[in-house]
N, C-alpha and C positions, 0 to 999 in steps of 0.2 A: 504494500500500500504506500501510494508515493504520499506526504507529509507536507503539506507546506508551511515553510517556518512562521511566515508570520501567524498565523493561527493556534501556530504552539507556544509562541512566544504572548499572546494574548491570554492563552488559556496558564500561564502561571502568573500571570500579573497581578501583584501582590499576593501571593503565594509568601508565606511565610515557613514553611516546612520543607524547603530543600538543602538541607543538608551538602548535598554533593557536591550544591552548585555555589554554595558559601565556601566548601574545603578549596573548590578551583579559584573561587576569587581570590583567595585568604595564598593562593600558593605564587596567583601572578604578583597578589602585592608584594610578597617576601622576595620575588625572582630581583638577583642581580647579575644583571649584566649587558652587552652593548654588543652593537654589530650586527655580524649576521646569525650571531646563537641566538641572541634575543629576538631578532625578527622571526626564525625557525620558531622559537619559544612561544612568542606571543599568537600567529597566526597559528599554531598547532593549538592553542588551549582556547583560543575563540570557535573551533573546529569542533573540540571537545564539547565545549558550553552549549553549542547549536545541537548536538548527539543529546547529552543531557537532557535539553529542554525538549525536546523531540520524542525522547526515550518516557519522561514523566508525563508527555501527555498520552501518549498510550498506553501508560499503567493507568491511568487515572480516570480516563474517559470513557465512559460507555458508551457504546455502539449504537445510537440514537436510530441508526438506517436499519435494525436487523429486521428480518421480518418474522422470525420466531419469535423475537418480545414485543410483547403489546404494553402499551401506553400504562396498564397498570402494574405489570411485573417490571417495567421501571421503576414505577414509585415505591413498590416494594421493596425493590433491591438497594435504593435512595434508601429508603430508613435502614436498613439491615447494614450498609455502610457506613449510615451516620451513628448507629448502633456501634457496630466496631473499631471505630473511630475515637469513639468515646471511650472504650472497655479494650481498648486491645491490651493493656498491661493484665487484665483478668481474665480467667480460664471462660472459655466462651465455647458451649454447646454448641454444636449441631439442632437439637432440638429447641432450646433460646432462640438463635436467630432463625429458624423455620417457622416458631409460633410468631415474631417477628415481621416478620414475612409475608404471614397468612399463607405459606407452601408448603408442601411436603417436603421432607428434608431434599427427597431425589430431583423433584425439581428445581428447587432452590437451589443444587449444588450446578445441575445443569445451564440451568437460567444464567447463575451467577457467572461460570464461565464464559458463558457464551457475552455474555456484555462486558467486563472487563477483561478478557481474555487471559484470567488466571483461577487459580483453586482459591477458595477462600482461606486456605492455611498459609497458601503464598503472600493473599491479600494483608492479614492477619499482621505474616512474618515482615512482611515490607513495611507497617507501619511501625514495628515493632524497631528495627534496625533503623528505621530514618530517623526514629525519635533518638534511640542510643546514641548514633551520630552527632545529633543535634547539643546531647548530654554532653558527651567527652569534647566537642570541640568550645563549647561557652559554658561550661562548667569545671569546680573542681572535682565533682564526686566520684569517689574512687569505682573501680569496675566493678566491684560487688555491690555499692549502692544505685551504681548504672543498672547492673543484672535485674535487678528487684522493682526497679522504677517501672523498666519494659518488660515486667511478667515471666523474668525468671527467677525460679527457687535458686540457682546453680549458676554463681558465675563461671566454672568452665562450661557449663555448656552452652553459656550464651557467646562465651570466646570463641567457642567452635561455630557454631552459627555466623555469629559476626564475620570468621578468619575465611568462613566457606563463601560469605556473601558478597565480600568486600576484596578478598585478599589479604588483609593486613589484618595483625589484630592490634585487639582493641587500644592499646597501649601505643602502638605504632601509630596507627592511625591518629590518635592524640596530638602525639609528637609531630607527623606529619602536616601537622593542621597548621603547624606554628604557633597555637598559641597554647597551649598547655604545657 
């Protein structure tokens, strides 16, 4: 599906939960240097920024045109979002967001994919990690009160998730940030 930026670039305006695209800013402003690394540097991560903003609005947007959802398994799946949205550091049923819903879990999981084109445990996980991100990059709280903020018991295994999601863990990507 070809993308057009301007409409991706609208659709995060004022968006205040992108993480990824604060770590890029946060890395051109620290970048030092001249010539032609910096021109390679800067045209490379304006490259990146445009993927970013491109990449977040196809997590984010659902599929207004499909013709398997109707007008109101949209708005069902609008609260079941704004549901998770709200609750994603908390263990979150299947059954909860289907009464939610008003669907059966089977459709709901259906429906749900087929408009944001993810599982809702992706959906879930993705909120889960962009808030972490959010944590470690303008906060001091160490990884295990990150772990616990985004809904894990365990800070390894929210490092493992993190390291699997990201590449870096948790600690890296801190440091990465430049400002922690």
């Amino acid at each position: 599906m070809n993308e057009n930026p301007q409409d991706a670039f609208l659709s995060v305006d004022g968006s205040t939960n992108f993480p990824e695209l604060i770590l890029l800013l946060k890395q051109i402003k620290n970048h030092r240097s001249s010539g032609l690394s910096a021109k390679l540097f800067y045209e490379s991560k304006v490259a990146e920024a445009v993927a970013l903003i491109i990449k977040k609005t196809r997590e984010t947007k659902p599929l207004y045109n499909s013709r398997k959802l109707t007008g109101q398994d949209l708005l069902c799946l609008k609260s079941v979002t704004s549901y998770i949205d709200d609750h994603f550091a908390s263990h979150l049923s299947l059954n909860t967001l289907s009464r939610i819903a008003c669907m059966s879990t089977t459709k709901l999981k259906c429906t749900f994919k087929e408009a944001y084109k993810s599982t809702i445990s992706e959906y879930i996980l993705n909120k889960r990690l962009a808030q972490a991100e959010y944590l470690l990059v303008n906060t001091d709280f160490s990884i295990s009160q990150i772990a616990q903020a985004v809904g894990y018991k365990k800070s390894g295994n929210f490092s493992d998730a993190f390291h699997k999601n990201t590449g870096l863990l948790p600690l890296v990507y801190r440091k990465a940030s430049g400002e922690k």
